[in-house]
N, C-alpha and C positions, 0 to 999 in steps of 0.2 A: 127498261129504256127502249127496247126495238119495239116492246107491245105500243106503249106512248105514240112512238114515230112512226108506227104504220097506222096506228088510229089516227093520228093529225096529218096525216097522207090521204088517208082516204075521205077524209070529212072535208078536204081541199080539193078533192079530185080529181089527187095525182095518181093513185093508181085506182084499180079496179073494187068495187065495195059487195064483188060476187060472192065474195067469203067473209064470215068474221073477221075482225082484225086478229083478235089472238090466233083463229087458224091460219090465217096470211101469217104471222109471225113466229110459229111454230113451224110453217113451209119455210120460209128464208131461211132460217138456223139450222134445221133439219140441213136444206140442200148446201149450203155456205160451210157447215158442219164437215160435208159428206165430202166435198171439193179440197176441202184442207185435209182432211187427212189422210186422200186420194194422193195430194200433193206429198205430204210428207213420205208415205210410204212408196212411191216411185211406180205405183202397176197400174198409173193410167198410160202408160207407153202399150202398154198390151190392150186399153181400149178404145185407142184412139182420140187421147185427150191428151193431144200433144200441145196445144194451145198452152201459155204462159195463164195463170192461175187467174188473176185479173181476167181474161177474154173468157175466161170459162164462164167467171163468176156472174158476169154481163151477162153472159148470153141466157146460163139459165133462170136469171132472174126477170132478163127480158120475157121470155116463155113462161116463167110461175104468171107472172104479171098480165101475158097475153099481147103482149107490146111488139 
């Protein structure tokens, strides 16, 4: 499903088409991956990722994306 939605994103676009779609969509899941389970386990306080999970998630998506 996110490989679908980044390829109909980028044949639209919306975002950037500097990567395959599948490595754009292996990047998202990788980083959305790594955020959640930063979240669950609590020791982003120790790197400074005190932002609410959502702002995180913007922010590093806006930077995969180059936005």
């Amino acid at each position: 499903m996110l490989l679908r939605t980044v390829d109909d994103a980028q044949q639209s676009a919306i975002i950037p088409t500097t990567v395959s779609a599948e490595l754009m969509s292996r990047s998202i899941w990788a980083t959305l991956h790594g955020l959640a389970l930063l979240n669950l386990r609590q020791p982003h306080e120790r790197f400074g990722l005190n932002e609410p999970p959502e702002d995180l998630a913007a922010d590093a998506l806006s930077a995969l994306f180059g936005l």
